[in-house]
Every structure is written in C-alpha cells, then in structure tokens.
C-alpha positions as CSV (number, residue, x, y, z in Angstrom):
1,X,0.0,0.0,0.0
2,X,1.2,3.3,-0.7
3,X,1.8,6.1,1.5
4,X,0.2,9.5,0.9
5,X,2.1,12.2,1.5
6,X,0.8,13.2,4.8
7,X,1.2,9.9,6.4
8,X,4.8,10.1,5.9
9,X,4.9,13.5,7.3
10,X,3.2,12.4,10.3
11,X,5.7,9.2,10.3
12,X,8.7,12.1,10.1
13,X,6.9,14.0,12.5
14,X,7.4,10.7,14.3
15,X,10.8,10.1,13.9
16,X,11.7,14.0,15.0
17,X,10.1,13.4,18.3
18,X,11.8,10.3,19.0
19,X,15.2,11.6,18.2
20,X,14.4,14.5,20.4
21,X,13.3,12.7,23.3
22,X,16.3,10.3,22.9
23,X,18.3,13.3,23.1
24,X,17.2,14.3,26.0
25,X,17.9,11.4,28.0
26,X,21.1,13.1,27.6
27,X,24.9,10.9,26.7
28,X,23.9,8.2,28.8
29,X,21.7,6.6,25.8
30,X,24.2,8.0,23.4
31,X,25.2,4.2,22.3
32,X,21.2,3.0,22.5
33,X,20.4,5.9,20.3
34,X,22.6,5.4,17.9
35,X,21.4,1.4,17.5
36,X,17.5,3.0,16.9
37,X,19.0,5.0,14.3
38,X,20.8,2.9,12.4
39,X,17.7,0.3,12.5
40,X,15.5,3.9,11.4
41,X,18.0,4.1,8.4
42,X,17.3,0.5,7.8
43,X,14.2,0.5,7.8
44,X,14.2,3.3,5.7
45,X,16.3,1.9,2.9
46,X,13.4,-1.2,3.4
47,X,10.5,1.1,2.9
48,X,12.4,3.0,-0.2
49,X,13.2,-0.6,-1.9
50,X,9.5,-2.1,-1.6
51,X,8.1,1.3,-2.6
52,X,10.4,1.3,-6.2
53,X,9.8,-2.1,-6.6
54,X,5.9,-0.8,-6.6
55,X,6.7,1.4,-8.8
56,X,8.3,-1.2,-11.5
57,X,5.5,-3.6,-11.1
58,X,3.1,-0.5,-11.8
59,X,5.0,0.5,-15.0
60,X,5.6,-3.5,-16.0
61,X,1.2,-3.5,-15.5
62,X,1.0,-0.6,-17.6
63,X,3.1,-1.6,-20.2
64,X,1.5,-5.0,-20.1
65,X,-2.4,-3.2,-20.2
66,X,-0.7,-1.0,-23.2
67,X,0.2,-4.6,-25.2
68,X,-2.9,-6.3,-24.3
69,X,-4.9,-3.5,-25.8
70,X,-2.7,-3.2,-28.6
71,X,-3.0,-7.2,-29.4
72,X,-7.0,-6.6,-28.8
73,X,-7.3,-3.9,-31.5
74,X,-5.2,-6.2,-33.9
75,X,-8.1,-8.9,-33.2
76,X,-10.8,-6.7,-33.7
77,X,-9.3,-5.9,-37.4
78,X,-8.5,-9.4,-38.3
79,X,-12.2,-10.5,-37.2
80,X,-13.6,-7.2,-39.2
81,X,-11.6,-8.5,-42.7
82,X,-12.5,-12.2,-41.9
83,X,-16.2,-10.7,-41.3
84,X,-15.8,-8.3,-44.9
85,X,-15.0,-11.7,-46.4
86,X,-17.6,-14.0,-45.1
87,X,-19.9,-11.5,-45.9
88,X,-18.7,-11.6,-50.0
89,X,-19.4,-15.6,-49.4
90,X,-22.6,-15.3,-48.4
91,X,-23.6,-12.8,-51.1
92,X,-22.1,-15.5,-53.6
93,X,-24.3,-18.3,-52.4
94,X,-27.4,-16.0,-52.6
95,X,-26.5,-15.8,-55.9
96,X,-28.0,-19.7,-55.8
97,X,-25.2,-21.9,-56.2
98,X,-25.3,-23.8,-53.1
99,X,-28.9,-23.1,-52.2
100,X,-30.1,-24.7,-55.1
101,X,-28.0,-27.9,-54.8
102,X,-29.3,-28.2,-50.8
103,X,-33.1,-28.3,-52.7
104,X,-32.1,-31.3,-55.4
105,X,-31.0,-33.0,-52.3
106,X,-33.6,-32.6,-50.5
C-alpha cells in the first residue's frame, strides 16, 4: 500500500520526536540511540526498496495493459476482414449456387 504524503509526514513528525526525546535522555543513551537509528535508516532503505519495486510492477502493469490492448485492437481488425469476407461468401451463395443444390438434395 502506498503512503500519501501526509502519512509520511506524520511518520517524520514521528521520527523527529523520537530523536528528540532520545536526546534528552542526555549521553547516557548515546550508544542506544545510535542502534535505533541505524535500524531507522534501515528501515528506511526497506520502505524505499518495496516502494520502487511498486513502482516497477506498476509500469511492467501498464506496459502490459498497453500490449494487451494493442494485441485486442489487432483482433478486432483481423475478425472485421474475416467478417468483410464472409460476408462476399454469403452474397455468392445467394447468388443460388449452393442453395439450389441443398433443394435437389432434399
């Protein structure tokens, strides 16, 4: 799921209070603090991969909605000429050839 752009300011709005707070615990956390950062940044880099990797799949799905329509408007002209053509048939056999020869079967 994607994240609007105000629920990752809130998340940074987050994040900001956290650091703060950690900084006021003063040097003795200095060591914890850094830990929670470096799993922010991770998580981070995490959140930045999956949402590119959305992004790809979005553009592969587009590309592959662009092909399929393309490959549907090639079948819509093929059945049209096969259609153009049946249609010449059909005139030609009104004409009575095979009519005709149905009736001195029948």
């Amino acid at each position: 799921k994607r994240q609007g752009p105000e629920e990752e300011e809130q998340q940074q709005q987050q994040q900001d209070q956290q650091q703060q707070q950690q900084q006021q615990h003063g040097k003795r956390h200095h060591h914890h603090q850094k830990e929670e950062q470096e799993q922010q940044k991770e998580q981070q880099l995490l959140q930045q991969e999956e949402e590119q990797q959305q992004e790809e799949e979005e553009q592969q799905q587009q590309l592959h909605d662009k092909h399929q329509y393309n490959h549907q408007e090639e079948e819509q002209e093929q059945q049209q000429e096969q259609e153009e053509e049946h249609g010449e048939e059909v005139e030609e056999e009104e004409g009575g050839g095979r009519r005709s020869r149905l009736e001195d079967t029948l």
